[in-house]
LOSERO-765078 format. One line per field, with one value per atom (N, C-alpha, C, O): residue number from 1; atom name; x, y, z. Coordinates in pm, whole numbers, plus 50000, padded with zeros to 5 digits. Layout:
! LOSERO-765078
seq [NUM	...]
atom [CA	...]
px [X	...]
py [Y	...]
pz [Z	...]
***
This chain:
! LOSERO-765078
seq [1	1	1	1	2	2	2	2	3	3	3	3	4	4	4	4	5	5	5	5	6	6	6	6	7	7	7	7	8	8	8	8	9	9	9	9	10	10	10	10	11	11	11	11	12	12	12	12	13	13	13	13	14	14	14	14	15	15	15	15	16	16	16	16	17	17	17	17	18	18	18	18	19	19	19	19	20	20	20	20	21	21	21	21	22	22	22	22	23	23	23	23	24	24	24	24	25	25	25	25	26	26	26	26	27	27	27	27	28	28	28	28	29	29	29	29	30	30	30	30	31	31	31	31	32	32	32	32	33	33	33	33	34	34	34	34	35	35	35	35	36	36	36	36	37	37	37	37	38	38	38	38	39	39	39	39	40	40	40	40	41	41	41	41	42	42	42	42	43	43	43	43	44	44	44	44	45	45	45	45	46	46	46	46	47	47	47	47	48	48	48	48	49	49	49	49	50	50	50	50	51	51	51	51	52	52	52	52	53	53	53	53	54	54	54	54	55	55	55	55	56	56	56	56	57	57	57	57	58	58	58	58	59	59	59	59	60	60	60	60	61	61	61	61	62	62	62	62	63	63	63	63	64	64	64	64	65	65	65	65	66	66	66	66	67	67	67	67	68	68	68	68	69	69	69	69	70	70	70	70	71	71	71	71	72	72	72	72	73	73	73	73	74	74	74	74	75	75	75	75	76	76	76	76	77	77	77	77	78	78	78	78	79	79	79	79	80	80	80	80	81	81	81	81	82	82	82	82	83	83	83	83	84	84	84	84	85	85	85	85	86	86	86	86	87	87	87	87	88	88	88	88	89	89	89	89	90	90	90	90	91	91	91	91	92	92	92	92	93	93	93	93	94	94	94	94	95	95	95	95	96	96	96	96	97	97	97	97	98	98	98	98	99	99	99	99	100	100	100	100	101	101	101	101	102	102	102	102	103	103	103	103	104	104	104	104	105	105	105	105	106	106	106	106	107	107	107	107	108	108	108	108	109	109	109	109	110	110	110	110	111	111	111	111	112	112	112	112	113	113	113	113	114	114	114	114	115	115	115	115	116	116	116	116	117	117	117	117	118	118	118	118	119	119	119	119	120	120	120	120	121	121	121	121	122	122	122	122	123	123	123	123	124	124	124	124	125	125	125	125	126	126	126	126	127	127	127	127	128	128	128	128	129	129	129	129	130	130	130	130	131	131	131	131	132	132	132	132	133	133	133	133	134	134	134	134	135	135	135	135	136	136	136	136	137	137	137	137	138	138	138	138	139	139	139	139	140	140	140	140	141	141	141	141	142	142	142	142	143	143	143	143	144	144	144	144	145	145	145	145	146	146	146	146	147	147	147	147	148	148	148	148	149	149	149	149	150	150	150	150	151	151	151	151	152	152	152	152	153	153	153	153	154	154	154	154	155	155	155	155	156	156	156	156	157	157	157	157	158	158	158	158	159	159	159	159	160	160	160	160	161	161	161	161	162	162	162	162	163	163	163	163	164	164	164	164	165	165	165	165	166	166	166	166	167	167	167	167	168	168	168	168	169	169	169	169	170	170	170	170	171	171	171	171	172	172	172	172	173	173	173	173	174	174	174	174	175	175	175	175]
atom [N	CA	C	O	N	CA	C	O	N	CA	C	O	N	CA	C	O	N	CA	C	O	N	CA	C	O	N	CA	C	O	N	CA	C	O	N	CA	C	O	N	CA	C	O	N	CA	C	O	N	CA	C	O	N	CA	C	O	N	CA	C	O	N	CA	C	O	N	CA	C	O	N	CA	C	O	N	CA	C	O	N	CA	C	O	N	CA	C	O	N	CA	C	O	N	CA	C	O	N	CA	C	O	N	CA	C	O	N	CA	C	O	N	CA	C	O	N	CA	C	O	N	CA	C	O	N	CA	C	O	N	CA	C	O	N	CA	C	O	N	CA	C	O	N	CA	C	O	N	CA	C	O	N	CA	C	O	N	CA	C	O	N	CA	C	O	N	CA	C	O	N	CA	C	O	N	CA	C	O	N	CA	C	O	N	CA	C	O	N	CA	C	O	N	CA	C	O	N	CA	C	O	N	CA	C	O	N	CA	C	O	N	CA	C	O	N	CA	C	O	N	CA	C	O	N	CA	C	O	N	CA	C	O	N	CA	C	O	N	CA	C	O	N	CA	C	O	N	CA	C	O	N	CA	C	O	N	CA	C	O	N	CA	C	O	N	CA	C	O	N	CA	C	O	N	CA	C	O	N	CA	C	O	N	CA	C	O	N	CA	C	O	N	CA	C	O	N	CA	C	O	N	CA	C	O	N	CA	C	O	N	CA	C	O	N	CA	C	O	N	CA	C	O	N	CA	C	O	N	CA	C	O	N	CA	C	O	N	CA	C	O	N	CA	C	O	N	CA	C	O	N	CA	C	O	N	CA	C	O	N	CA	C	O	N	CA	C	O	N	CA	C	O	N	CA	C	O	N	CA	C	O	N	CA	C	O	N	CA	C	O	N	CA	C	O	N	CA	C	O	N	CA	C	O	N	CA	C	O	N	CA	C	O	N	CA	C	O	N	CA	C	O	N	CA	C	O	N	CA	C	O	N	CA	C	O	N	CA	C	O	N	CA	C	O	N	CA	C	O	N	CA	C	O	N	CA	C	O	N	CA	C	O	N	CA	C	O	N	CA	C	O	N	CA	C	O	N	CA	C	O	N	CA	C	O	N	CA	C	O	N	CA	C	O	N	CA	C	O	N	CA	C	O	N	CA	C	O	N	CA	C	O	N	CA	C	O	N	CA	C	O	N	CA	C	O	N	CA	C	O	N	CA	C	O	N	CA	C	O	N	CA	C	O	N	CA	C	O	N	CA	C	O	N	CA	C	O	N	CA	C	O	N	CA	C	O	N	CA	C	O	N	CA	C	O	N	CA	C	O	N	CA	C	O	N	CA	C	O	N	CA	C	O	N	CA	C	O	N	CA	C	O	N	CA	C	O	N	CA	C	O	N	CA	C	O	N	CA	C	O	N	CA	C	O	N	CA	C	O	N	CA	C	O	N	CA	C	O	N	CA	C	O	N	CA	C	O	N	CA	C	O	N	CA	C	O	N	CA	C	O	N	CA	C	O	N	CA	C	O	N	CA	C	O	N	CA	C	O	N	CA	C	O	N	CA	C	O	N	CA	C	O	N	CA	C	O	N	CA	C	O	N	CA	C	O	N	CA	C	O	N	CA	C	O	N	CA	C	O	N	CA	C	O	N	CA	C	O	N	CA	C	O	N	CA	C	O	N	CA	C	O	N	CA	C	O	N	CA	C	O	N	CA	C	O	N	CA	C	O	N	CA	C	O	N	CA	C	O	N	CA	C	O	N	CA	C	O	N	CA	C	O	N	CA	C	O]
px [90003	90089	90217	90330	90192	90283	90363	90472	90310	90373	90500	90515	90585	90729	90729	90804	90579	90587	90612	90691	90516	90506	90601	90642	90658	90734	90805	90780	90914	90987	90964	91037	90841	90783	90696	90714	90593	90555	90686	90672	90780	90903	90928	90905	90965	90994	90872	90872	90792	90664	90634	90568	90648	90643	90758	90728	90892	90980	90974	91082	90918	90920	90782	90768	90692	90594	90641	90654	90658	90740	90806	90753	90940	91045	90976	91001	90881	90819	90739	90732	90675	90582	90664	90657	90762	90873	90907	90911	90940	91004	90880	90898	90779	90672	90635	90622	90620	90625	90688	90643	90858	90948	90962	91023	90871	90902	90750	90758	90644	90560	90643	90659	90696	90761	90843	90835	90913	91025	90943	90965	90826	90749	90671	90596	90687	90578	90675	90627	90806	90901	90981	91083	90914	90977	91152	91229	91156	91311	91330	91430	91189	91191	91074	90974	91040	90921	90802	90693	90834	90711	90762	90874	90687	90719	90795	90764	90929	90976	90960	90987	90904	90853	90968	90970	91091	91180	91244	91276	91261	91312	91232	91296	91135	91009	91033	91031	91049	91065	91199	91207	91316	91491	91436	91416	91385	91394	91285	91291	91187	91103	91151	91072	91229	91298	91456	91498	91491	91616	91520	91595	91416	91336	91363	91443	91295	91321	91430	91388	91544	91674	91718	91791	91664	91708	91614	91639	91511	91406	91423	91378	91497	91553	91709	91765	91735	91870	91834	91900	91706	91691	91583	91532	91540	91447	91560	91563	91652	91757	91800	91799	91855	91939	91890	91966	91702	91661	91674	91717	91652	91684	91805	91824	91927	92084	92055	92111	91997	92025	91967	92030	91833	91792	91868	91887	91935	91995	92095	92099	92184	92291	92255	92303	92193	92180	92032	91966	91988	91894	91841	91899	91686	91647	91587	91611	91502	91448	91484	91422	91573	91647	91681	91696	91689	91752	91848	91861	91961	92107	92106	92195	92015	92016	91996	92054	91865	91823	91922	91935	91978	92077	92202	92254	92244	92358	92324	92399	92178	92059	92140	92211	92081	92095	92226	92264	92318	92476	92533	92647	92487	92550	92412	92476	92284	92270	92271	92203	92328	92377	92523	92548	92590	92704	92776	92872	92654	92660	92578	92609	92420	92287	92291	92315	92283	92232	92371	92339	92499	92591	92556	92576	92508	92498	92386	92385	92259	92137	92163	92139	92232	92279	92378	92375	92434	92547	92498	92532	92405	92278	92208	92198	92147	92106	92102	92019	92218	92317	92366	92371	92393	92424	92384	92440	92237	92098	92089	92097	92077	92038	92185	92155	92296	92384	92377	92396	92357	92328	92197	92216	92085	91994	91982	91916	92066	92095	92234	92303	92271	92399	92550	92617	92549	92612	92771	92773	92908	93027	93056	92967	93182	93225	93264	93261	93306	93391	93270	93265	93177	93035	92967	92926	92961	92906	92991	92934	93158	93192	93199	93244	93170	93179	93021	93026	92899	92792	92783	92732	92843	92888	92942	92902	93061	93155	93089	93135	93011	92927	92811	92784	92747	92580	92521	92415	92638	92601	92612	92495	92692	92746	92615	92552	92594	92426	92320	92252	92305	92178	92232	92170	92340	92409	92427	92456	92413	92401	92232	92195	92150	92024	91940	91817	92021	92023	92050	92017	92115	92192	92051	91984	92031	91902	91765	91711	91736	91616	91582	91504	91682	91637	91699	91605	91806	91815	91648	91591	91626	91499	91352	91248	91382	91258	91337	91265	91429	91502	91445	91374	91479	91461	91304	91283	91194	91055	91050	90987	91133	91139	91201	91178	91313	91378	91264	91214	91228	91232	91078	91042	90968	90822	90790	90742	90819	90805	90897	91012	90798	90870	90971	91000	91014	91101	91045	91117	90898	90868	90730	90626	90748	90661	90824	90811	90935	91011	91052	91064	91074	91047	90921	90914	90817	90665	90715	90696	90755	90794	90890	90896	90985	91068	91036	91106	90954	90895	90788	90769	90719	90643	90706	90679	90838	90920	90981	90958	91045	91096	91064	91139	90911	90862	90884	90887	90896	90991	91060	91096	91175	91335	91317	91431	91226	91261	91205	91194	91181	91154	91314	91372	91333	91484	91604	91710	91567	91619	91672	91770	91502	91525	91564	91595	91576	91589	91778	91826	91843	91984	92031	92097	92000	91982	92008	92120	91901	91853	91895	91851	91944	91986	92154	92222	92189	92348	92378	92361	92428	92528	92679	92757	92676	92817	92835	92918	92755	92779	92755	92799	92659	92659	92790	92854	92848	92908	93098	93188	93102	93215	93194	93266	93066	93059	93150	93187]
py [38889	38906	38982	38940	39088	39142	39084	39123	39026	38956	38865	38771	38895	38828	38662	38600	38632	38510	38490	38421	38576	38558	38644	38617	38773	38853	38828	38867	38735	38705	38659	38690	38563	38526	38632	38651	38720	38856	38957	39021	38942	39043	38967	39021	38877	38764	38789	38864	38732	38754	38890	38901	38970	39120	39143	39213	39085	39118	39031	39044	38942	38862	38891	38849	38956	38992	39137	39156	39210	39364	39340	39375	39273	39267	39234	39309	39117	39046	39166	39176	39260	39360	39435	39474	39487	39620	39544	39612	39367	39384	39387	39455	39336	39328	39449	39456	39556	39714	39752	39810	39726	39737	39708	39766	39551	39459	39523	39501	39571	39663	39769	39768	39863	40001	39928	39976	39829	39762	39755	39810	39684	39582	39759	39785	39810	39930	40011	40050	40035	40091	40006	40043	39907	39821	39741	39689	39762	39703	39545	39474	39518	39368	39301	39358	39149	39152	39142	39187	39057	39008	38945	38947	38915	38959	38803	38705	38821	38704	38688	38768	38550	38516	38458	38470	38380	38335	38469	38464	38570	38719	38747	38771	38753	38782	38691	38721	38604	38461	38502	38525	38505	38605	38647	38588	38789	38915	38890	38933	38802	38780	38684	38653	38611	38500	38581	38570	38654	38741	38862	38951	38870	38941	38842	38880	38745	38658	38680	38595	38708	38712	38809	38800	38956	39072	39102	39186	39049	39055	38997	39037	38880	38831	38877	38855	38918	39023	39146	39197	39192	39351	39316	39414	39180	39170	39193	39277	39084	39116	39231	39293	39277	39382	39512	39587	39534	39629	39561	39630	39463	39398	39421	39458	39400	39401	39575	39640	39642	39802	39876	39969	39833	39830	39850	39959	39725	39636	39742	39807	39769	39795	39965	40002	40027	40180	40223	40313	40164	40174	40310	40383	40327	40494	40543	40477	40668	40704	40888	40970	40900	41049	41099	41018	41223	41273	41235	41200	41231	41211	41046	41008	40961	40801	40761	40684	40866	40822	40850	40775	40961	41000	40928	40918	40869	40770	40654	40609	40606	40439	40460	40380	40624	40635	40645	40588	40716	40654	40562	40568	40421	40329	40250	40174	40241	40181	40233	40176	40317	40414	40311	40248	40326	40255	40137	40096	40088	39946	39832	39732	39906	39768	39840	39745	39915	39921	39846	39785	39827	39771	39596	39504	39585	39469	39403	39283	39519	39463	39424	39320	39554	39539	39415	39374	39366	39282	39136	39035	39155	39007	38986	38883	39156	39092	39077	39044	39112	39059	38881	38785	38875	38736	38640	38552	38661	38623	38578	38460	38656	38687	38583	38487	38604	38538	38412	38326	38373	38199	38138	38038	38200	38189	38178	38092	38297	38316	38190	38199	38102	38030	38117	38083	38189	38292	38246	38206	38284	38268	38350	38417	38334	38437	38555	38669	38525	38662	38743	38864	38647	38739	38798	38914	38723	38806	38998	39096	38951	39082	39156	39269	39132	39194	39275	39382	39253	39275	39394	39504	39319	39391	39585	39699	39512	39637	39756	39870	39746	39812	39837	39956	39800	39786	39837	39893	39794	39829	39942	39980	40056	40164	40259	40327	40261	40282	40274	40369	40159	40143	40211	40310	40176	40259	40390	40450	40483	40615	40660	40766	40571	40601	40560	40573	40497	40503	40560	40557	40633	40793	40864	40908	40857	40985	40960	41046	40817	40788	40802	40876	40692	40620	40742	40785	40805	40864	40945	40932	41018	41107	40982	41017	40858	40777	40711	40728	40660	40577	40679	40629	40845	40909	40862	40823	40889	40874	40705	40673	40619	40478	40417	40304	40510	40489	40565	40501	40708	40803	40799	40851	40715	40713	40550	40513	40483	40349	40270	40300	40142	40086	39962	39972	39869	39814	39673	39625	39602	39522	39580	39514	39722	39790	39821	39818	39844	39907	39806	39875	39678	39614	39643	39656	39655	39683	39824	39836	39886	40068	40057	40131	39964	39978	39896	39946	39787	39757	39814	39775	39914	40014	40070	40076	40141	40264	40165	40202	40063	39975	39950	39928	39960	39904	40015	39971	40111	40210	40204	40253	40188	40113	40016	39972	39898	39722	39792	39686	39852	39925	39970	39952	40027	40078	39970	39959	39907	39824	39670	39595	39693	39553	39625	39539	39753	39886	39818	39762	39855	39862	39702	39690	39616	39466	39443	39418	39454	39381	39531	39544	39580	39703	39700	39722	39666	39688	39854	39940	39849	39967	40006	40101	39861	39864	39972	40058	39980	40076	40232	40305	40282	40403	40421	40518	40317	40369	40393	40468	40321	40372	40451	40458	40512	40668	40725	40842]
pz [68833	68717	68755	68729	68813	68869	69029	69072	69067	69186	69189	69110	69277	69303	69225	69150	69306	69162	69050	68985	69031	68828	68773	68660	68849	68797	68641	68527	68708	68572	68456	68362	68439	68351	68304	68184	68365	68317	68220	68115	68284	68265	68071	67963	68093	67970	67878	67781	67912	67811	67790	67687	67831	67789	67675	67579	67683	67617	67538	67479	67490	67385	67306	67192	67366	67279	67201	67080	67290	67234	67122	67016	67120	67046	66917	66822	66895	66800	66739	66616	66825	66722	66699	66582	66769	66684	66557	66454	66544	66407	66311	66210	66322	66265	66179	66056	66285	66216	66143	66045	66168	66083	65988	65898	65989	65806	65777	65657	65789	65743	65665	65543	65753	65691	65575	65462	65595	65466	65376	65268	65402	65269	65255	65160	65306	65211	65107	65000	65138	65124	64992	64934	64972	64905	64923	64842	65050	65064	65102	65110	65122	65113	65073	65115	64974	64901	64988	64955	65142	65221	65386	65436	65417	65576	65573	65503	65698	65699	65848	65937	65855	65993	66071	66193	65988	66090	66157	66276	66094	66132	66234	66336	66244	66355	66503	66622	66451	66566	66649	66769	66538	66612	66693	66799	66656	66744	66886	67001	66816	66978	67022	67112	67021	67093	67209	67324	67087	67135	67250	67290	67289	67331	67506	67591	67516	67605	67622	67700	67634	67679	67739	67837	67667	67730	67819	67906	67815	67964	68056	68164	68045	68146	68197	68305	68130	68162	68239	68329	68186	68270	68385	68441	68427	68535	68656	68746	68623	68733	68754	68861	68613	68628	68707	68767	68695	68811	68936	69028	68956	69123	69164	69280	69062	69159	69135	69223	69058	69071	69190	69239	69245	69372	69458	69512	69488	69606	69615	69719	69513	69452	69516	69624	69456	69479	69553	69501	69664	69701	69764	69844	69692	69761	69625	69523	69619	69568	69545	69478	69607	69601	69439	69347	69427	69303	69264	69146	69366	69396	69348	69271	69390	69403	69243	69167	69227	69087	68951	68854	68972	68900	68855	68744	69005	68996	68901	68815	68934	68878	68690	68629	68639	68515	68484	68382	68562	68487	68496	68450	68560	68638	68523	68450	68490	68338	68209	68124	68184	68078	68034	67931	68149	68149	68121	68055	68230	68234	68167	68103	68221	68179	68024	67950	67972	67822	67771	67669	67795	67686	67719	67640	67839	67863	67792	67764	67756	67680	67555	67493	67518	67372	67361	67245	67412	67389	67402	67340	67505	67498	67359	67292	67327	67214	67082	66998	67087	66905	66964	66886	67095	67130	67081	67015	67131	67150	66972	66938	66904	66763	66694	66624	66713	66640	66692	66606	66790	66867	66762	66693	66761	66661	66553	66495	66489	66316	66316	66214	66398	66397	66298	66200	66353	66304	66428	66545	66306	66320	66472	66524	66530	66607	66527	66574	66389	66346	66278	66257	66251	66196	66323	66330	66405	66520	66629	66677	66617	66642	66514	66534	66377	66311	66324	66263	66380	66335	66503	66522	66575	66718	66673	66698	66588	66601	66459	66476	66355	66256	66346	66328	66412	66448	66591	66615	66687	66843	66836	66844	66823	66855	66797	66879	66722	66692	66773	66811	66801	66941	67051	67090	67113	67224	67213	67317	67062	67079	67082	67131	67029	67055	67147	67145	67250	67424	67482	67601	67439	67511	67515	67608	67373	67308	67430	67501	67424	67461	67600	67660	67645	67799	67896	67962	67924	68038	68119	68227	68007	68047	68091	68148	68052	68048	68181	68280	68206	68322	68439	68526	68443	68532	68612	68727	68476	68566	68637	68738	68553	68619	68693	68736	68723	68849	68955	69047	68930	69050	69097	69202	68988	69022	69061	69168	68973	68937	69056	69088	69122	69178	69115	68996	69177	69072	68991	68904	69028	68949	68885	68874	68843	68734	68644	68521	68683	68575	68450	68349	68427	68267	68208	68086	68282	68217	68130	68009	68181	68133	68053	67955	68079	68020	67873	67786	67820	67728	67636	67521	67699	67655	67574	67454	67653	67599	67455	67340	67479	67410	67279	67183	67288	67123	67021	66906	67029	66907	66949	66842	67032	67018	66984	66987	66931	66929	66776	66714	66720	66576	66497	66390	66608	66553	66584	66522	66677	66676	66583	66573	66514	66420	66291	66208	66239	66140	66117	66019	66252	66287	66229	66125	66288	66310	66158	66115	66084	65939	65821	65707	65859	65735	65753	65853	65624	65564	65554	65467	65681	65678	65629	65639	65562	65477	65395	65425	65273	65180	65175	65087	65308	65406	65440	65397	65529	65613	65495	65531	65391	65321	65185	65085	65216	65120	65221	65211]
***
């Protein structure tokens, strides 16, 4: 499962199962909360489909980070987390509103509009999360265990994630 073989398809199917239970939970907390009447499955299908995408975005993206910054040093690992702080989280995030507006057949101007209200959110609660979790998965974890970890960590981000996604921050954000 874990082998150079199967890797990517492990990597994928991990992220498409994840993504699918974070929203799941989420439309739980909604439907208990009353903010929506009952679970919507094409919503479920998005986010685990848009799941497949960013797993296949971050299988590579630990391989070129490897290649890229190779070693297991403080100094090495340190660089790993500002160099995907930087780089791989805008790139995840940006896959997967992609991902999600290709799906939802959603406009270009609906899509940077959902970009420019919505990302900046996930990208500050990537700040919060992953550096301290990247550290043990850069500095313990070799590199075709780090999507496994990094999907673990993921499913309360793929919670907040589908929270960000499916909640109108319009009328928040112009109180």
């Amino acid at each position: 499962m874990f082998s150079d073989r199967y890797l990517l398809y492990t990597n994928v199917g991990l992220s498409l199962s994840l993504s699918g239970v974070g929203d799941l939970l989420e439309q739980q907390y909604e439907i208990i909360t009353e903010e929506i009447p009952k679970w919507d499955r094409r919503r479920t299908r998005d986010m685990a489909l848009s799941g497949t995408t960013v797993g296949f975005v971050c299988h590579f993206w630990y391989k070129y980070l490897d290649v890229f910054l190779p070693g297991y040093t403080i100094r090495i690992v340190m660089k790993k987390i500002v160099v995907d702080q930087l780089i791989g989280s805008p790139l995840a995030i940006s896959t997967f509103f992609g991902s999600i507006a290709l799906l939802e057949q959603s406009s270009l101007e609906e899509f940077v509009e959902e970009v420019k209200t919505k990302a900046w959110r996930l990208y500050a609660a990537e700040w919060m999360i992953w550096p301290p979790c990247q550290f043990l998965n850069f500095y313990v974890l070799s590199t075709k265990y780090r999507v496994l970890f990094d999907n673990f960590v993921s499913l309360g981000y793929d919670v907040y994630t589908s929270r960000v996604k499916h909640h109108d921050y319009s009328v928040i954000d112009e109180e």
